[in-house]
C-alpha positions as CSV (number, residue, x, y, z in Angstrom):
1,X,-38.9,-3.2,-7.7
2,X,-37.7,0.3,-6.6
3,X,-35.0,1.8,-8.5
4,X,-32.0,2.9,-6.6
5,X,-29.2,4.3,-8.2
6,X,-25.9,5.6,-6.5
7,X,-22.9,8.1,-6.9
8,X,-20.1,7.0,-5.5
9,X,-16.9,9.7,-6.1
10,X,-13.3,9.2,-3.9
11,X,-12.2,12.3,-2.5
12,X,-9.0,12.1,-3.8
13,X,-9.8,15.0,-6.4
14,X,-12.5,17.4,-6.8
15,X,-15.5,16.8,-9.0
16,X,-15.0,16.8,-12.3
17,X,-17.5,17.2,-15.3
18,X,-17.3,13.2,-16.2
19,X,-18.4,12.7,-12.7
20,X,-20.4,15.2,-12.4
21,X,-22.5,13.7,-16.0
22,X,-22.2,10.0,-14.2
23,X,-24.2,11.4,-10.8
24,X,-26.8,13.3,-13.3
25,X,-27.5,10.1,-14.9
26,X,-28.0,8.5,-11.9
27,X,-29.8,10.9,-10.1
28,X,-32.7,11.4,-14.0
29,X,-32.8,7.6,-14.4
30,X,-33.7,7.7,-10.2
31,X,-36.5,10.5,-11.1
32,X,-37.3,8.7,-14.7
33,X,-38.6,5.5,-12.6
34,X,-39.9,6.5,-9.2
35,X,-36.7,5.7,-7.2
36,X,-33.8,6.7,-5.1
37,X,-30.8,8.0,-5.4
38,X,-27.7,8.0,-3.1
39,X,-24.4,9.5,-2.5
40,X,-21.7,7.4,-1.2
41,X,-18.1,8.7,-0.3
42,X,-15.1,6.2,-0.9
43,X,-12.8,6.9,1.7
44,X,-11.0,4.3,2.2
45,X,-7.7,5.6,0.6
46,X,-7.1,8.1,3.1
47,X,-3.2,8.4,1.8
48,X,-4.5,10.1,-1.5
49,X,-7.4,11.4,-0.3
50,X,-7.7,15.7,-1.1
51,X,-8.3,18.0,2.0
52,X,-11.4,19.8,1.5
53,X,-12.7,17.4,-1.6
54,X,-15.7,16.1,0.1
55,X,-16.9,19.5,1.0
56,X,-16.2,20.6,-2.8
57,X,-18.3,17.6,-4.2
58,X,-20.9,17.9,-2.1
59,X,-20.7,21.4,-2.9
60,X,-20.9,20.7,-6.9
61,X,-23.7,18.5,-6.9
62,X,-25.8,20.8,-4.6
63,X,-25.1,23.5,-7.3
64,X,-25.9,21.7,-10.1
65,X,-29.6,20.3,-8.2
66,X,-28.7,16.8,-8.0
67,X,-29.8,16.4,-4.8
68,X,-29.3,12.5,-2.5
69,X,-32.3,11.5,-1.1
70,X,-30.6,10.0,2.2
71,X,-27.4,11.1,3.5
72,X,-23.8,10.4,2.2
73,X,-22.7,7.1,3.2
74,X,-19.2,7.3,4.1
75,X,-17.3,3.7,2.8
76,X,-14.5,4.1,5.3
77,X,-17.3,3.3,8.4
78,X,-18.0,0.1,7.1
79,X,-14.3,-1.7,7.3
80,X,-16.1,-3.8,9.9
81,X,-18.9,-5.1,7.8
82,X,-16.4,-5.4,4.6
83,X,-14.3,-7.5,6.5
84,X,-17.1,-9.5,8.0
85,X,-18.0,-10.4,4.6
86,X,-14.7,-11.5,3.6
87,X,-14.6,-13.7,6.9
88,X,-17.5,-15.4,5.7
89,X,-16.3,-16.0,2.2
90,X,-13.2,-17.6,3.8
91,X,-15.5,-20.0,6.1
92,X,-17.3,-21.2,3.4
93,X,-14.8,-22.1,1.1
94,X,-14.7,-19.3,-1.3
95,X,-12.0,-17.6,-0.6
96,X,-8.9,-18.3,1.3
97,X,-5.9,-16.5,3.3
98,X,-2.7,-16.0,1.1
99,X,0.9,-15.1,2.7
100,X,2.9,-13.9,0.7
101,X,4.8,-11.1,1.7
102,X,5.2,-7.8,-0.5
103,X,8.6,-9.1,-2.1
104,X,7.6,-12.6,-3.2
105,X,4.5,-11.1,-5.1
106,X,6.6,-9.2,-6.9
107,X,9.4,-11.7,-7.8
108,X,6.3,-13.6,-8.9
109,X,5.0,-10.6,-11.5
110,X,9.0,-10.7,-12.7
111,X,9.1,-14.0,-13.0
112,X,5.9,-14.4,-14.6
113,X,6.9,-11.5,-17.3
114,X,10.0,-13.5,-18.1
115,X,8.0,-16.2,-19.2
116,X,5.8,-14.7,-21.4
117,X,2.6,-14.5,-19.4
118,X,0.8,-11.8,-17.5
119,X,1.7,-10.6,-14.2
120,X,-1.4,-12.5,-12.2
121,X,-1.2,-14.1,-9.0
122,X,-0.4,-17.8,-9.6
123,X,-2.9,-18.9,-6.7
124,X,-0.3,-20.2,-4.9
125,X,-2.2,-20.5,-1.4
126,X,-5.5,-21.4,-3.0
127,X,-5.6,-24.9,-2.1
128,X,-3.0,-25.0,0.8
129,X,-3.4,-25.2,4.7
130,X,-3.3,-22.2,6.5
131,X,-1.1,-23.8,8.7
132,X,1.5,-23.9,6.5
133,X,1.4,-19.9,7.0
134,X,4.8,-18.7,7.8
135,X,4.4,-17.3,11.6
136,X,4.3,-13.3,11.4
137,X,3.2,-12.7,8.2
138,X,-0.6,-11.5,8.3
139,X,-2.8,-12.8,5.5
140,X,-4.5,-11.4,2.9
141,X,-8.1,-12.9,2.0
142,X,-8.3,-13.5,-1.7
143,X,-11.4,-14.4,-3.5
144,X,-11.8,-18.0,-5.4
145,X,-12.4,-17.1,-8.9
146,X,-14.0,-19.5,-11.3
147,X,-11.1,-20.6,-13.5
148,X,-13.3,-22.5,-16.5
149,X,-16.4,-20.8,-18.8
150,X,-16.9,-16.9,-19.2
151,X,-18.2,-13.9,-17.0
152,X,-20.9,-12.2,-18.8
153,X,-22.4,-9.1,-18.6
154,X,-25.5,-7.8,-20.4
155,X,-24.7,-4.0,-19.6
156,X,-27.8,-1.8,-20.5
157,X,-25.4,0.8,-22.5
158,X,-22.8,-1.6,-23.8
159,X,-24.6,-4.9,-24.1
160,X,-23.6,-8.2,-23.8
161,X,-19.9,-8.2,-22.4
162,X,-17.8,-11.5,-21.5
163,X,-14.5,-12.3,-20.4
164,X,-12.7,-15.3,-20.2
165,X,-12.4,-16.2,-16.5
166,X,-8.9,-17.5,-17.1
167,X,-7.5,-14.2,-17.9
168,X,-8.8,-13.0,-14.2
169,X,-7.0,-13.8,-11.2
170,X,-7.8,-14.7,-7.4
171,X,-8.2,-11.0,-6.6
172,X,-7.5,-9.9,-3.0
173,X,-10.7,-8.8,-1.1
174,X,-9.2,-8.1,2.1
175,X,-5.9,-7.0,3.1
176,X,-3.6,-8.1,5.3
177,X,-3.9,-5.1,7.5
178,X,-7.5,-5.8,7.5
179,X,-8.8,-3.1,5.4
180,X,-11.2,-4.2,2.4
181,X,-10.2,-3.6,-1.5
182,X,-12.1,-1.2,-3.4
183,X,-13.8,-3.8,-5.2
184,X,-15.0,-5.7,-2.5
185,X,-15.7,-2.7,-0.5
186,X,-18.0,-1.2,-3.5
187,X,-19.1,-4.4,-4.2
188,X,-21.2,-4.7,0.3
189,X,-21.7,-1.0,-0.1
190,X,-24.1,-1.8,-3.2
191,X,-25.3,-4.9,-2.1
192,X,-26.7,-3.3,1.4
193,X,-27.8,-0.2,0.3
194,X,-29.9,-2.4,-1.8
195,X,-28.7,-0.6,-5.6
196,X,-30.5,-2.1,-8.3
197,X,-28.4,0.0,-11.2
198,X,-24.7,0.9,-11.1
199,X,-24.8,3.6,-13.9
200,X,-20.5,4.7,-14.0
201,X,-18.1,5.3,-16.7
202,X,-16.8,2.2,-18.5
203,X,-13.5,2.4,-17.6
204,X,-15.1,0.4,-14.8
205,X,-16.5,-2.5,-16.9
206,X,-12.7,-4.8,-16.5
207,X,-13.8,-3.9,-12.6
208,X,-17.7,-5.0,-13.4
209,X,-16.5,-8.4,-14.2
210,X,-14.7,-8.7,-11.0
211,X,-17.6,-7.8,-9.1
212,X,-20.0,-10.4,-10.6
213,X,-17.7,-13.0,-9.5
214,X,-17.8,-11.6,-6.4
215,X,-21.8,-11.3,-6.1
216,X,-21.7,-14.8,-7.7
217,X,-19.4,-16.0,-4.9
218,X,-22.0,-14.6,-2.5
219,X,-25.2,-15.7,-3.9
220,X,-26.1,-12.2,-3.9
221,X,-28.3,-11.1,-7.2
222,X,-26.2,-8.7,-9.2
223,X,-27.4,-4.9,-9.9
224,X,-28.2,-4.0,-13.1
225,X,-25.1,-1.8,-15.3
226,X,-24.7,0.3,-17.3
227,X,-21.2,1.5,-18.8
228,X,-21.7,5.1,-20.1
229,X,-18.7,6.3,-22.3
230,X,-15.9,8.8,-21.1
231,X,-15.6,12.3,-22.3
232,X,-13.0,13.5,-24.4
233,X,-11.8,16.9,-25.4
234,X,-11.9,18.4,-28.6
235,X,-8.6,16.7,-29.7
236,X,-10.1,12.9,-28.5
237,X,-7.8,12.7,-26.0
238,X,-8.8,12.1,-22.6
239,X,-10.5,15.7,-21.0
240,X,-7.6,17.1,-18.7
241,X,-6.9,20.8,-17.6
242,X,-5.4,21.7,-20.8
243,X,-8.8,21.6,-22.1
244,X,-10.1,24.4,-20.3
245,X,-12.0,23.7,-16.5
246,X,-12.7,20.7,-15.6
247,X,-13.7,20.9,-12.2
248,X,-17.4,21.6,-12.1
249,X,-16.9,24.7,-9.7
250,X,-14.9,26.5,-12.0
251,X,-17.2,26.4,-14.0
252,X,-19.8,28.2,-11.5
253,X,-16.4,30.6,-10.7
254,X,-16.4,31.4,-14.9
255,X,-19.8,32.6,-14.6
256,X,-21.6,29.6,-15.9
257,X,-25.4,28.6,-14.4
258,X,-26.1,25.4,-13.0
259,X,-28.6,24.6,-15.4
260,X,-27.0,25.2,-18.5
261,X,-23.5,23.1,-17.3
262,X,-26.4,20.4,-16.3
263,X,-28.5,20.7,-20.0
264,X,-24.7,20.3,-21.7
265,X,-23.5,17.2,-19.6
266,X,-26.8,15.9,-20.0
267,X,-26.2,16.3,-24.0
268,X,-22.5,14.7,-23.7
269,X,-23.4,11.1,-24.7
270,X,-27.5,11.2,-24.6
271,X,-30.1,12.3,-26.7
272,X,-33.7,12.9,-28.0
273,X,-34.8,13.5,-31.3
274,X,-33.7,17.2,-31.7
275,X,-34.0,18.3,-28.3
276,X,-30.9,20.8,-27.2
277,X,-32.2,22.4,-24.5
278,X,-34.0,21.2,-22.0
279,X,-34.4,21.5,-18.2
280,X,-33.9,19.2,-15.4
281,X,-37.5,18.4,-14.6
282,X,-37.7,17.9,-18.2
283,X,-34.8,15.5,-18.6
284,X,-36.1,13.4,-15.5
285,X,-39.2,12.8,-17.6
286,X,-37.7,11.5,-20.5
287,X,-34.3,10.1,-19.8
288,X,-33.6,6.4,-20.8
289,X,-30.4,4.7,-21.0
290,X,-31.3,3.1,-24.7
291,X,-30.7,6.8,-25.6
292,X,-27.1,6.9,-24.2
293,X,-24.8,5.9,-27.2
294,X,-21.7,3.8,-27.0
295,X,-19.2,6.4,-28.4
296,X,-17.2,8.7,-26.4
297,X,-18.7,11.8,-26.3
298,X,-16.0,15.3,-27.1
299,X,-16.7,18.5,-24.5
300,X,-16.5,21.7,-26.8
301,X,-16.8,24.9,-24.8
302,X,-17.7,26.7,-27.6
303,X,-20.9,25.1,-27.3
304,X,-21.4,24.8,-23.5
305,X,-20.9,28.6,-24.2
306,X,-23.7,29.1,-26.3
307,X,-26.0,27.4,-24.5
308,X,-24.9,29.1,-21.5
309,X,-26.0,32.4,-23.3
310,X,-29.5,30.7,-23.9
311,X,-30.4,29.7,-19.9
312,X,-28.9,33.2,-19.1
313,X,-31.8,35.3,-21.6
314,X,-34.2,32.7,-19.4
315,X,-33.1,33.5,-16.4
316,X,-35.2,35.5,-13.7
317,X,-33.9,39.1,-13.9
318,X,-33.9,39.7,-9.8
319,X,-31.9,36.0,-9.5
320,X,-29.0,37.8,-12.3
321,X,-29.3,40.9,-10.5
322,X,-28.4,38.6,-7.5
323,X,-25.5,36.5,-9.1
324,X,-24.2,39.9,-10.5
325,X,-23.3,42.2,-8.1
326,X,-20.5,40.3,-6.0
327,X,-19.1,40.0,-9.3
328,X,-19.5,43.4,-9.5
329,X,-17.5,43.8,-6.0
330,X,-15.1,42.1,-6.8
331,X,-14.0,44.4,-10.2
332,X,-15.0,47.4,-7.8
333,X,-13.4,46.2,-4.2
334,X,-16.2,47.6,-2.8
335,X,-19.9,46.2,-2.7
336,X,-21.8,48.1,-5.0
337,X,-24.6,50.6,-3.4
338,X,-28.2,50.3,-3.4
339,X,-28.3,52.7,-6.0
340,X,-26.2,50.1,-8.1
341,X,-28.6,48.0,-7.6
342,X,-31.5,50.0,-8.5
343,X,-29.9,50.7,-12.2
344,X,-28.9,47.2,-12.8
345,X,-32.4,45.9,-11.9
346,X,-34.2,48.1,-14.8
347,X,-31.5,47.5,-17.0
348,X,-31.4,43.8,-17.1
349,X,-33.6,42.8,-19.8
350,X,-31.2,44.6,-21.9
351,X,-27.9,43.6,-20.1
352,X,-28.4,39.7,-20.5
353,X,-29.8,39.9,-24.1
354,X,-25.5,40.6,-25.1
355,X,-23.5,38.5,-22.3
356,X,-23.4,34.8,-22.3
357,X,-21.9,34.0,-18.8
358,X,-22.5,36.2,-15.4
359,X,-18.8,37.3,-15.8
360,X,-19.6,39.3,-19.5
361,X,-23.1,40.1,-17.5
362,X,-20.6,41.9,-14.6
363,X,-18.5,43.2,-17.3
364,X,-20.8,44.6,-19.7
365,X,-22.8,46.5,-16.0
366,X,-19.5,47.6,-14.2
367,X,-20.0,51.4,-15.6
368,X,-23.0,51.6,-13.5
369,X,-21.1,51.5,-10.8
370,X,-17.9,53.5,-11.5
371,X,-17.6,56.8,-10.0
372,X,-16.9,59.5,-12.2
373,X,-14.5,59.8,-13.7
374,X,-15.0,56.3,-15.6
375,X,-12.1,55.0,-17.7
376,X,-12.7,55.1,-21.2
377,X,-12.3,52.1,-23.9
378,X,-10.1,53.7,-27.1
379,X,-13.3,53.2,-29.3
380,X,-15.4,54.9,-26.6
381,X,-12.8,58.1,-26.3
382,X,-12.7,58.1,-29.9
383,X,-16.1,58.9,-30.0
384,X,-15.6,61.8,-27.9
385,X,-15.1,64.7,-30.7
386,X,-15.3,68.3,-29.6
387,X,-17.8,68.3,-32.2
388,X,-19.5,65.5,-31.0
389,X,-19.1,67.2,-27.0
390,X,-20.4,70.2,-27.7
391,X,-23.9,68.3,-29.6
392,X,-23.5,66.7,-26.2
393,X,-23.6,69.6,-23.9
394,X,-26.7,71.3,-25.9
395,X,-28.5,67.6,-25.6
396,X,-28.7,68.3,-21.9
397,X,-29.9,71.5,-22.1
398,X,-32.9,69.8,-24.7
399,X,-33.2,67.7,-21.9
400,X,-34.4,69.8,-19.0
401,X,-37.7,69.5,-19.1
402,X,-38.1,66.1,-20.5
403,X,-39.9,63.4,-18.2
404,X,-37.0,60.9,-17.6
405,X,-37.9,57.5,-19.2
406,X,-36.4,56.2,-22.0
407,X,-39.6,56.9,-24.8
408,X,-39.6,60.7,-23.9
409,X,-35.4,61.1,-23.8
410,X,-35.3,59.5,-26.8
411,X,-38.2,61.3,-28.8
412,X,-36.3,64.8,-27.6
413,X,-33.1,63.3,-28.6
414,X,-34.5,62.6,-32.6
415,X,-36.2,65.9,-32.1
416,X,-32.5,67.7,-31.1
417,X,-30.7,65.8,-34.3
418,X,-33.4,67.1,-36.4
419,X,-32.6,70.4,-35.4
420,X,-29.4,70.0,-35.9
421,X,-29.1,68.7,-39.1
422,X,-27.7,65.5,-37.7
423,X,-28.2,61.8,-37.5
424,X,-30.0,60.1,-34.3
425,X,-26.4,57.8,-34.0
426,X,-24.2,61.0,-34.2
427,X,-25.7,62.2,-30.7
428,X,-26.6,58.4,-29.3
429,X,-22.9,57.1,-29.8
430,X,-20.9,59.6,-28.0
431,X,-24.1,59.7,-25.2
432,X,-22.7,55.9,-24.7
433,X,-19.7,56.9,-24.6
434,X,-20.2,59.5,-22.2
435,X,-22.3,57.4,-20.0
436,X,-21.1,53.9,-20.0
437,X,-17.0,54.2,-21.6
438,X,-17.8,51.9,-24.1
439,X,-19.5,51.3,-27.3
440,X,-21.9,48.8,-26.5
441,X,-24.5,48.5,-23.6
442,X,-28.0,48.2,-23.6
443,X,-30.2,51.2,-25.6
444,X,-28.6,54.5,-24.5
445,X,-32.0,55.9,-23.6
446,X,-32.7,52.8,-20.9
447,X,-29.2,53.4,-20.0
448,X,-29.4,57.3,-19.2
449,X,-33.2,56.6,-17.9
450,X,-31.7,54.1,-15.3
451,X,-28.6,56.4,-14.1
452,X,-30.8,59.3,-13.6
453,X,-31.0,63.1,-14.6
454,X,-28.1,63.9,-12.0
455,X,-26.0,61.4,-12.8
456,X,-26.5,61.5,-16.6
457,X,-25.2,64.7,-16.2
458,X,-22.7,64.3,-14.3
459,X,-21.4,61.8,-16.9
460,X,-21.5,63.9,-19.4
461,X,-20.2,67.1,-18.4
462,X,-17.2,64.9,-17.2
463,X,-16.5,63.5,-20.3
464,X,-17.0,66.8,-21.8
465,X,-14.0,67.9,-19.8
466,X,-11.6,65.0,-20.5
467,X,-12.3,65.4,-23.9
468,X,-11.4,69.2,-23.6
469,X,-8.3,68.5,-21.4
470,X,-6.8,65.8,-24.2
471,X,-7.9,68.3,-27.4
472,X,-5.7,71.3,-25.2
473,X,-2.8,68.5,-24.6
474,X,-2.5,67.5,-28.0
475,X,-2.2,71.0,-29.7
476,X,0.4,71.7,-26.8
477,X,1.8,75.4,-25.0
């Protein structure tokens, strides 16, 4: 048997991180065996459905590498077929047209709530003519459920599952405006594009045993499921916005990588001995749902976080450079220069060691692209001593005739402090402050070896001057 294991998200949201974990299972237990795995879209509730959601799952899941290997199947293209089957179920006695209109179902969910018992269709037209139907009233087509005995599931997460089929009621299939249910929709979909494992959140398992009645009902051989558990924020409640993001392209907006958001969803309910991180090709290996645990599984950032700060000191330094400067645009409002470009390719090694998203990666390299004069942090101006200027000013001079890479500036720099009578940091600080407007950024001498012998002093004779013009304005006329 081929494995083939589906995704099938409604556009009437974007793609959030519990869907996003339910299509990564899918798409590793697809890879784990040898299969397939497909996308389908359920469109059929076009009244809720999101402008531009489609676009923004497909979107997410290209992102994240969980690639389809067909086409999206679009649900709402297969009415015909869904209603086919239906028709069928009807002509072979196992389901049946019901009239009721839209008020007497609900005078019979009052009246059945008056009584004491839950609000499920009596089966009123299960065993009566059609031709008792009241002229103008279109049918819907409900399904004959057994009413003796139990539907059992043996769920590969969950295990074995059962409900009474008493407490289940004739559900509708097709409605009376022809369009098919969700559950009987789902329910063809599967069956045709021959799915042998529905891997989904269990919120869906009271819908699982709906459907097995249904594949009962039309001698069709059930897929195998699995419920996986939901994920909950760090207070247990369900995760929601007031978490943090939740859709998974905010998360690519915050300056996350794919791969990281992928190793943590992965994490979120599954594991492997003591393995943390671990790669996609790596998961696909290894991944089995008697690893998945039954528990619902809490999403802390500050973890996703840290992890992120692990893929990013992996990450290929031209792909960073890459991701970084239309981040860098976008603090600037102008693209950064080639130039730019130049100085935050030699400086990445050092850059990514300190940031743990692209967006403290942008942050931490924006000085290389300021134009003189750059603003100034308060600890960085500080820093900025006439003392400390003037050692800064004779530095340069040292300088003049040093070959410009980081070993040689920084041997003339211990050299200069020696002469001085000074400590190394007492020159290196207020360089970094000079040269970046901050006190932190990747070793000063990389840092004044990447922006040049023109620019470095540039830098520094401008701060040189600030520093003069604040000293003048604080002792006053």
């Amino acid at each position: 048997m081929t494995v083939v294991t589906r995704f099938a998200p409604s556009p009437t949201g974007f793609l959030h991180v519990g869907g996003a974990r339910t299509a990564l299972y899918n798409w590793l237990f697809a890879r784990r065996h040898g299969g397939k795995f497909l996308l389908r879209i359920e469109d059929t509730d076009t009244a809720r459905e999101v402008p531009g959601a489609v676009e923004q799952i497909l979107e997410s899941l290209a992102w994240l590498g969980i690639t389809p290997d067909e086409p999206p199947l679009f649900q709402r293209q297969r009415e015909a077929r869904h209603a086919e089957v239906a028709r069928a179920l009807v002509a072979a006695g196992k389901a049946y047209y019901a009239y009721e209109t839209a008020e007497e179902l609900q005078a019979m969910r009052e009246r059945a709530l008056k009584e004491g018992r839950p609000p499920r269709y009596d089966g009123a037209w299960r065993d009566r003519d059609p031709a008792e139907a009241p002229p103008g009233v279109p049918g819907a087509i409900r399904l004959k459920v057994p009413r003796e005995g139990e539907t059992v599931v043996e769920d590969l997460v969950q295990g074995t599952v059962r409900v009474a089929n008493s407490e289940l009621d004739d559900m509708i299939i097709l409605r009376s405006d022809g369009r098919p249910t969700y559950l009987h929709a789902v329910v063809v979909d599967d069956h045709d594009m021959g799915i042998t494992h529905v891997i989904r959140g269990d919120d869906h398992l009271t819908n699982t045993f709906r459907q097995c009645q249904l594949y009962d009902a039309l001698g069709w051989q059930r897929p195998a499921f699995a419920h996986i558990p939901l994920i909950h924020g760090q207070d247990g409640t369900k995760l929601s916005k007031r978490h943090g993001a939740v859709s998974v392209l905010e998360f690519r907006d915050q300056g996350y990588l794919p791969e990281a958001v992928a190793n943590y969803l992965l994490r979120l309910g599954w594991g492997h001995g003591d393995i943390e991180v671990i790669g996609m090709d790596e998961a696909a290996a290894i991944f089995d749902l008697s690893d998945v645990g039954r528990g619902a599984a809490r999403f802390d950032y500050a973890k996703l976080l840290h992890l992120n700060g692990v893929w990013l000191r992996r990450a290929d330094d031209e792909r960073l450079v890459a991701e970084t400067l239309p981040r860098l645009e976008r603090r600037l409002g102008a693209p950064p220069g080639a130039e730019v470009a130049a100085r935050l390719r030699v400086l990445m090694p050092g850059l990514k060691e300190r940031a743990r998203t692209l967006e403290e990666l942008a942050d931490s390299a924006v000085f290389l692209a300021h134009p003189v004069p750059l603003p100034f942090d308060p600890k960085a101006e500080a820093l900025l001593t006439p003392a400390s200027c003037a050692a800064l000013g004779a530095l340069l001079e040292a300088w003049r005739d040093t070959a410009w890479e980081p070993g040689p500036l920084e041997q003339a720099a211990r050299a200069f402090a020696e002469s001085k009578g000074i400590k190394l940091k007492d020159v290196a600080m207020p360089l970094r402050a000079a040269l970046t407007g901050m006190t932190t950024s990747p070793p000063i001498f990389d840092v004044a070896a990447a922006l040049g012998p023109a620019e470095t002093r540039v830098r520094v004779e401008a701060a040189i001057e600030r520093a003069g013009r604040l000293a003048a304005s604080a002792v006053g006329p």
